[in-house]
C-alpha positions in Angstrom: 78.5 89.1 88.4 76.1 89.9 91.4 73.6 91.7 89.8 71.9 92.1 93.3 75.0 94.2 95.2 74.9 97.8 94.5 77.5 99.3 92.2 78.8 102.6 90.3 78.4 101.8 87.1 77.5 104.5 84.7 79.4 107.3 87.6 82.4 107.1 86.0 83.6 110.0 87.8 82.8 109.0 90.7 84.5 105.7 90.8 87.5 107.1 89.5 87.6 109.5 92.5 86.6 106.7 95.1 89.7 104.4 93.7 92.2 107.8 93.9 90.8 108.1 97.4 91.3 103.8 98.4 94.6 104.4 96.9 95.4 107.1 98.8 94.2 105.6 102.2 96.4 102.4 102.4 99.2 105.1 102.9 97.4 105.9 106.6 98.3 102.6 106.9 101.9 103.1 107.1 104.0 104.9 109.5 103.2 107.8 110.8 100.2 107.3 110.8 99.9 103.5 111.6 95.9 103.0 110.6 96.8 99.4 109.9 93.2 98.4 110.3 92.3 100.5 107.4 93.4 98.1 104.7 91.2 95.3 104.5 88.5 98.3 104.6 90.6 99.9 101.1 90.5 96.4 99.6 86.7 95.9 100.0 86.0 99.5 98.4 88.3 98.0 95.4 86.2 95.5 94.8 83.2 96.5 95.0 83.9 99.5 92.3 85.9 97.1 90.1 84.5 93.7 90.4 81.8 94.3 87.0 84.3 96.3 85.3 86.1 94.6 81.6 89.6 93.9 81.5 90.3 97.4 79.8 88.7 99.2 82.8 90.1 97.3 85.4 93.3 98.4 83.6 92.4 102.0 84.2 91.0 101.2 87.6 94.2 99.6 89.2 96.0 102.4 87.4 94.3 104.8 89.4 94.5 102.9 92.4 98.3 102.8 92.1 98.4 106.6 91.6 96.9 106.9 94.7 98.7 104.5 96.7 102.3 106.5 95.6 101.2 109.4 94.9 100.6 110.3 98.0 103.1 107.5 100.1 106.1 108.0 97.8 105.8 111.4 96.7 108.8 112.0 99.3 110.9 111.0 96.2 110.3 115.2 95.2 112.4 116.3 98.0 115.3 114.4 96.4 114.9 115.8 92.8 113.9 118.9 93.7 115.8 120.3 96.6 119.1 118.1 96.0 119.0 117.1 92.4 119.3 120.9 91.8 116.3 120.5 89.5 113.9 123.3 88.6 110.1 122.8 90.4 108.4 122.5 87.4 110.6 119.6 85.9 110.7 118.0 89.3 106.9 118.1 89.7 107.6 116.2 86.5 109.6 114.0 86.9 107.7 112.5 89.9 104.6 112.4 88.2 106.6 110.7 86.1 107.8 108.0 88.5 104.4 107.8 90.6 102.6 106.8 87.1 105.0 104.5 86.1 104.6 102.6 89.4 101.0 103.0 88.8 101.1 101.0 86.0 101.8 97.7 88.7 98.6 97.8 89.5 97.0 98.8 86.0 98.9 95.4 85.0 97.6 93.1 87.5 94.3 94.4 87.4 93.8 93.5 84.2 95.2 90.4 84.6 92.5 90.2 86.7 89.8 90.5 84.6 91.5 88.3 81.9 91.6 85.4 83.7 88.3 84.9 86.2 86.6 86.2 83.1 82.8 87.4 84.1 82.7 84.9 87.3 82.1 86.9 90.6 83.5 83.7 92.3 86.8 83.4 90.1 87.1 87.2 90.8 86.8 87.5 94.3 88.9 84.3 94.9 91.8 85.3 92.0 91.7 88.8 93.5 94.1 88.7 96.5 96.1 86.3 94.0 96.7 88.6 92.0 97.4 91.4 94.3 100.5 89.6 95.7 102.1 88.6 92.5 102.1 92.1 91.1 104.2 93.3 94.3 105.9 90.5 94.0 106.8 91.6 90.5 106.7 95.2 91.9 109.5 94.1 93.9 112.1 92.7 91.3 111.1 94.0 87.7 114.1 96.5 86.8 115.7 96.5 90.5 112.5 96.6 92.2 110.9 99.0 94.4 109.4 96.5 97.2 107.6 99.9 98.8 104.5 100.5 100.6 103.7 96.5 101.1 100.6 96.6 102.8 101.5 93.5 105.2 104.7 96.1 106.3 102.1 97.9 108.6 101.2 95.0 110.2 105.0 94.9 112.6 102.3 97.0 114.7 98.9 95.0 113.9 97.7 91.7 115.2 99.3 89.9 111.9 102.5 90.8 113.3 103.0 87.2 115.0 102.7 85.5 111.5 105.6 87.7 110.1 107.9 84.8 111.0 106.0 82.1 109.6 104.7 83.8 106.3 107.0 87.0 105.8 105.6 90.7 104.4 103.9 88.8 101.3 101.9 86.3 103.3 100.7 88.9 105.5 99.3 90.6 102.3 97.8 88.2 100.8 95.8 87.8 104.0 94.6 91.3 104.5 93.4 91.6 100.5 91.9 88.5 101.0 89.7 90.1 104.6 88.9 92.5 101.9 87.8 90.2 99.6 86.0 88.8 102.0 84.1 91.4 103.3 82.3 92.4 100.2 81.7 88.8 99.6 80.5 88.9 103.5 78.2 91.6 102.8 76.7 90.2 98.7 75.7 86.8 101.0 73.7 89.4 103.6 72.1 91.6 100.6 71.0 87.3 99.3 69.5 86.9 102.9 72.7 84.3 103.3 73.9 85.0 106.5 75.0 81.5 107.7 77.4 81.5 104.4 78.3 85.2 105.3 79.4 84.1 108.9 81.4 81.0 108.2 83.4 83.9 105.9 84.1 86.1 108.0 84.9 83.8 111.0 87.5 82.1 108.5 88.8 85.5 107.7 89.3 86.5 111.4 90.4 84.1 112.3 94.0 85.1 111.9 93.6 88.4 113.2 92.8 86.8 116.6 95.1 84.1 116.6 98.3 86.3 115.4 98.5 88.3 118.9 98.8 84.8 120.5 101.7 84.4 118.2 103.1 87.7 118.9 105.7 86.7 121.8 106.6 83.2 120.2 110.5 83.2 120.3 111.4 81.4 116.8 115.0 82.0 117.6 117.2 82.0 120.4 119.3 84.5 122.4 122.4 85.0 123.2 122.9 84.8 126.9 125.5 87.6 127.0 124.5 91.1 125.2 126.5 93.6 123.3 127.2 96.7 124.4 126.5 99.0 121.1 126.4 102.8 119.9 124.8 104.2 117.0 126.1 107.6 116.0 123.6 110.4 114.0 125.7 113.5 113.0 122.9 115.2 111.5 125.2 116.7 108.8 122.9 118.7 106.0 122.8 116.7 102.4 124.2 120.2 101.0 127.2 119.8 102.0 127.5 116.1 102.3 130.0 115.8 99.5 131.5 119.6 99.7 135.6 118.5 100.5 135.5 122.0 102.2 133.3 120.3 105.1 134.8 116.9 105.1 137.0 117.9 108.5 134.0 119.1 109.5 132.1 115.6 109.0 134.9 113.6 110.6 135.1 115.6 113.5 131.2 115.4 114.2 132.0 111.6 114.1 134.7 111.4 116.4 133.2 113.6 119.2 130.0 111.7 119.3 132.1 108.8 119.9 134.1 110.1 122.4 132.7 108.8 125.4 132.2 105.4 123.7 135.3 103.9 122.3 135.1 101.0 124.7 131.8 100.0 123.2 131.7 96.3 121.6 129.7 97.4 118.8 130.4 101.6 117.4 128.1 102.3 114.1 128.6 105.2 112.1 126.2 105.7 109.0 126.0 105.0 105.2 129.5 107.1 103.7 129.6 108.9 107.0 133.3 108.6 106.2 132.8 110.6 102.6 135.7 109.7 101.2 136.7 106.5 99.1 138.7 104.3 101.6 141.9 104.2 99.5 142.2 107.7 100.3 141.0 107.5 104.0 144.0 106.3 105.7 144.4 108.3 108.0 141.4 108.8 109.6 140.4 104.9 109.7 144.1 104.6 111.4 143.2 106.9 113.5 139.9 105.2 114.7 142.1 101.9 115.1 144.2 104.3 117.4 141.5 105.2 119.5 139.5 101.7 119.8 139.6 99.4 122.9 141.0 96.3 122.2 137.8 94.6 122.3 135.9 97.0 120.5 134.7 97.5 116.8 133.5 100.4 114.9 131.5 99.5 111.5 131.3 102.4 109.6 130.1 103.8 105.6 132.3 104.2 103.6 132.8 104.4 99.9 134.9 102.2 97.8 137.3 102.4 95.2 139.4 100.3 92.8 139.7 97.3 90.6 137.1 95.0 90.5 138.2 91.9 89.5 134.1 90.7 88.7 133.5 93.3 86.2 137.4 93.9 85.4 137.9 97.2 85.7 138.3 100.6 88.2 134.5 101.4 90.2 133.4 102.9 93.1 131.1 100.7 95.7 128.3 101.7 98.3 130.3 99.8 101.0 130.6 98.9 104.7 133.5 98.7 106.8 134.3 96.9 110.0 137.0 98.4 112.0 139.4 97.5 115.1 138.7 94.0 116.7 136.3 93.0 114.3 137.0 92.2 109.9 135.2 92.5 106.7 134.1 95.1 104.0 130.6 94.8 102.5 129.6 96.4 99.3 125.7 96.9 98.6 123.9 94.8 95.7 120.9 96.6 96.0 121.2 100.1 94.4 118.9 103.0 94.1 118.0 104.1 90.5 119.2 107.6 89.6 120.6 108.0 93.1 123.3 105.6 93.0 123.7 104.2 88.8 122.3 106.4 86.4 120.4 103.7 84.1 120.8 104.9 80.2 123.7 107.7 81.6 125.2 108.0 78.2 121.7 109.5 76.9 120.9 111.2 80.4 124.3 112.9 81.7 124.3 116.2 82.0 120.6 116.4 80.8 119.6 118.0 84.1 121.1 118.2 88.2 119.3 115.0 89.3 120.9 112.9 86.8 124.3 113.7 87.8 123.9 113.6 91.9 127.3 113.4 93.7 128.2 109.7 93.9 125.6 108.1 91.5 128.4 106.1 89.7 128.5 103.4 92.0 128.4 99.4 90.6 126.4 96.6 92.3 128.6 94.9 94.7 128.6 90.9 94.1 126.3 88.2 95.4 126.7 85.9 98.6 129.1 88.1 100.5 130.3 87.4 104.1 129.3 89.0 107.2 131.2 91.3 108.8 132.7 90.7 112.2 132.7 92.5 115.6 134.5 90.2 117.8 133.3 87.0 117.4 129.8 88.2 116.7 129.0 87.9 112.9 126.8 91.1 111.7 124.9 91.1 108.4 125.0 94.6 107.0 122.2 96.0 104.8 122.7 99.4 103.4 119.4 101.9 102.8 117.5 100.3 100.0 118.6 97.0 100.6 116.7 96.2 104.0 113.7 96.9 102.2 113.8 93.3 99.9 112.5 91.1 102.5 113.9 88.0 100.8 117.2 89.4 100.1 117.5 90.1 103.8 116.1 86.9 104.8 118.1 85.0 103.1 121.4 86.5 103.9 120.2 86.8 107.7 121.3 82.8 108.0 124.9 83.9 108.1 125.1 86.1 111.2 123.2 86.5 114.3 123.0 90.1 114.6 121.8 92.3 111.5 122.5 96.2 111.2 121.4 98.8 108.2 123.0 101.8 107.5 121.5 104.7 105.7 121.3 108.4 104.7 117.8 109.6 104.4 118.5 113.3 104.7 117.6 113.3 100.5 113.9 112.9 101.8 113.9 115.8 104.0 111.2 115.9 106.5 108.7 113.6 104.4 107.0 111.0 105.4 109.9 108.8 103.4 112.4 108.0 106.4 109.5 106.7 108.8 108.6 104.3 106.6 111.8 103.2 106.0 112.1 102.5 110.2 109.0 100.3 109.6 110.6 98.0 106.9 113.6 97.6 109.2 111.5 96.6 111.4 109.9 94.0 109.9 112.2 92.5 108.2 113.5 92.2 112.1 110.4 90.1 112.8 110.6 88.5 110.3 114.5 87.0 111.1 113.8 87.0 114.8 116.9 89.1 115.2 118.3 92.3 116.7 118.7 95.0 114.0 120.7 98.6 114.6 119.7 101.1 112.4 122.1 103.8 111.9 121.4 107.1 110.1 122.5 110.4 109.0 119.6 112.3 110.3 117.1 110.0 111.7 115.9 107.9 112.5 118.7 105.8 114.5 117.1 102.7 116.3 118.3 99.1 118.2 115.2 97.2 117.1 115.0 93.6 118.8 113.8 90.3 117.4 110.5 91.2 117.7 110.4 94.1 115.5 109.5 96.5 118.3 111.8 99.8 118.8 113.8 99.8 122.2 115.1 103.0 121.7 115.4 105.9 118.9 117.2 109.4 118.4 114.5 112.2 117.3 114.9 113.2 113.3 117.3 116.0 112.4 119.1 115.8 116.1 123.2 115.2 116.4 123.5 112.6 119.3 124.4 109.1 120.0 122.4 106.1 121.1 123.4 103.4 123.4 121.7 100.6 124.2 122.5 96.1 124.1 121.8 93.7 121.4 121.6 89.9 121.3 122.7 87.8 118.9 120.7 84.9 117.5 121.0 81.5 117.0 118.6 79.3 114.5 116.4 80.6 111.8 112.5 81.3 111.6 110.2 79.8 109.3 110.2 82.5 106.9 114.1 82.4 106.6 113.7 78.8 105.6 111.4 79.0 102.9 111.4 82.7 101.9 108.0 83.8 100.0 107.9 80.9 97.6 105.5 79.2 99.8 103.0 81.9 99.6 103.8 83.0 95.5 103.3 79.2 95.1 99.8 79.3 96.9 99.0 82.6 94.6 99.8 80.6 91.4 98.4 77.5 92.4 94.9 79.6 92.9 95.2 81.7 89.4 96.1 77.8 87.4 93.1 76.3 89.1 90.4 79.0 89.6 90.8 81.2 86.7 88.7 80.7 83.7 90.1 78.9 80.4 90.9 81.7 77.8 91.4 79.2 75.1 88.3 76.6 74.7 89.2 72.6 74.7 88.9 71.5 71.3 85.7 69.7 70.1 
């Protein structure tokens, strides 16, 4: 270890506090607030408390640094348990403790695996480090459905890294800025040695992405449509209370239809997740009734819940599903779904235990791999639904079938958190990251036409009832990222923890 940098050891308390706080920082990276800059900054106070510390504190350490990190940029999940999941405060307190330890543990995991394998070597360390870091999100992302949350490349749609989004995706983008941090305490241990030329060639190494990913920025991977589509995104506003009340369903519809009034002749109409809150084979009516009221060239794409046999899992279920109406064709049912919110796991021990385990409409099954796109025209949309847009190699990989992408989704269950905000900036990135047009339609907000570049071209204000009209493009070809996905980067990670970490098992004599 550098026994020449300064460290905390023997202030227990206050290390514990500093990690809590660098924790607790990388969420000002995020939207709202948008401090992408921060990060590396985070990274470099991480290291420096933990780099002497045994495999058993680092365990602690990344623990706490994880509790940090959710605790305060995933906390929104309260609002749902407490305010919807008609859960008493103190349980729901709980019960989100609960959850943000249990995340927490991610990092507790991986930094531990740190320490196991560089051993006591400051090189190994600093050099396994940002290895390490991306394979626990990684793992973050897909152990038990995955929550691929609070990515600290995902800031970065608004940061000078943005223009690598297409060439490296969310997780390359990560592993760069916990390697700048990584770098910068190494920058600053070669200083404290009287090493500058070392420190220099570091840290103009390390920048050098930053400077070269504006130049990126405007790179078109992908190519446009010469003809746009005409398109309107409807945001009825309609209060999570009465969501799933039948006395308000009327109600509901009628919001729907009024906001679209004025724009049935649109090529492109989008409605929210379940703004229709009724299971299609009992929606008749109103879907004839929007087929009634279409243009001939016009297509309205709408949520929408499904029921009936399944013939995959051979028997009756309800599906999270999409709908494409009029001149267009296609139903989509979502794969990815939300724990507790849309499949109760363990529900024959946890029914009935409390509200937030039996939510309205949390008996929904996962809807089958490698299904089409839906059609408006002869445009071919990819639909995501909430949760889904945040996997960024789930929507990669089935961006290759359509040119235009859209995601639907109710985040009135995170109130007016912090939650929903974030949620605009995975959209977006996973719209630079596909070089193509996304429309993001919500309940309450926020409702966006995003283009290929992940920037916002316009939005509806949170909690407002309006509509938003605007063009999209579709697109042809496919950026790097959608070719290769993030195996090129995980590869890169394990390649670096097989040949830089230290042997735990001696060669024999």
């Amino acid at each position: 270890m550098p026994n020449d940098f300064p460290t905390l050891s023997g202030r227990r308390w206050l290390s514990a506090l500093l990690l809590l706080v660098a924790g607790a920082a990388q969420t000002l990276t995020f939207s709202p607030f948008q401090w992408w800059w921060l990060a590396p900054f985070t990274i470099a106070l991480i290291v420096f408390i933990t780099l002497p510390l045994t495999p058993r504190q680092l365990f602690r350490a990344g623990w706490l640094v994880g509790f940090g990190l959710f605790g305060s940029g995933a906390s929104w999940v309260y609002i749902s348990i407490s305010q919807y999941g008609n859960t008493s405060v103190p349980v729901s307190i709980l019960l989100t403790l609960l959850f943000v330890a249990g995340l927490a543990l991610f990092h507790g995991l991986t930094f531990w695996a740190w320490g196991k394998l560089a051993k006591n070597s400051a090189i190994r360390r600093l050099i396994l480090f940002p290895a390490l870091w991306l394979l626990g999100d990684w793992l973050r992302g897909w152990l038990l459905t995955g929550f691929p949350w609070l990515y600290l490349g995902t800031a970065q749609v608004d940061g000078p890294l943005a223009g690598l989004a297409p060439m490296v995706g969310v997780h390359g983008l990560t592993l760069w800025i916990v390697g700048s941090g990584a770098a910068l305490y190494a920058a600053g241990w070669l200083l404290l040695r009287q090493r500058s030329a070392g420190a220099g060639v570091l840290v103009t190494v390390f920048l050098l992405p930053w400077l070269i990913g504006p130049w990126l920025k405007d790179v078109n991977w992908t190519e446009k449509a010469e003809q746009p589509l005409s398109v309107a995104a409807m945001q009825g506003n309609v209060p999570q209370l009465i969501k799933w009340d039948p006395k308000f369903l009327q109600d509901q519809i009628a919001t729907y239809l009024e906001l679209t009034e004025d724009n049935w002749q649109k090529d492109l109409i989008l409605w929210p997740e379940t703004a229709i809150p009724l299971p299609q084979d009992q929606a008749g009516q109103i879907l004839e009734h929007i087929r009634e009221r279409l243009a001939p060239g016009s297509t309205l794409i709408t949520g929408i819940p499904w029921y009936g046999f399944s013939d995959r899992i051979e028997d009756f279920t309800f599906h999270n599903s999409i709908l494409s109406v009029g001149n267009g064709d296609g139903m989509y049912h979502k794969q990815k779904l939300v724990p507790f919110g849309e499949y109760v796991p363990l529900q024959q021990w946890l029914r009935g235990l409390i509200g937030f385990f039996d939510l309205p409409m949390s008996e929904f099954s996962r809807g089958p791999a490698n299904q089409s796109p839906l059609t408006a025209g002869d445009a071919r949309v990819m639909p995501y639904i909430c949760y889904e847009v945040a996997y960024p190699d789930f929507v990669a990989m089935n961006a290759h079938r359509a040119g235009l992408l859209i995601t639907i989704s109710n985040d009135g269950w995170f109130g007016d958190s912090i939650g929903p905000l974030q949620h605009l900036q995975i959209a977006r990135m996973r719209a630079l990251e596909t070089g193509r047009y996304m429309i993001r339609g919500t309940n309450n907000g926020v409702t966006a036409i995003i283009d290929d570049h992940g920037q916002i071209q316009d939005t509806i204000p949170q909690f407002t009832r309006a509509t938003l009209h605007g063009e999209v493009y579709e697109a042809e070809g496919s950026t790097p990222y959608m070719q290769s996905g993030s195996w090129p980067v995980l590869t890169l990670a394990a390649i670096l923890i097989v040949f830089v970490r230290e042997r735990v098992i001696p060669k024999p004599a």
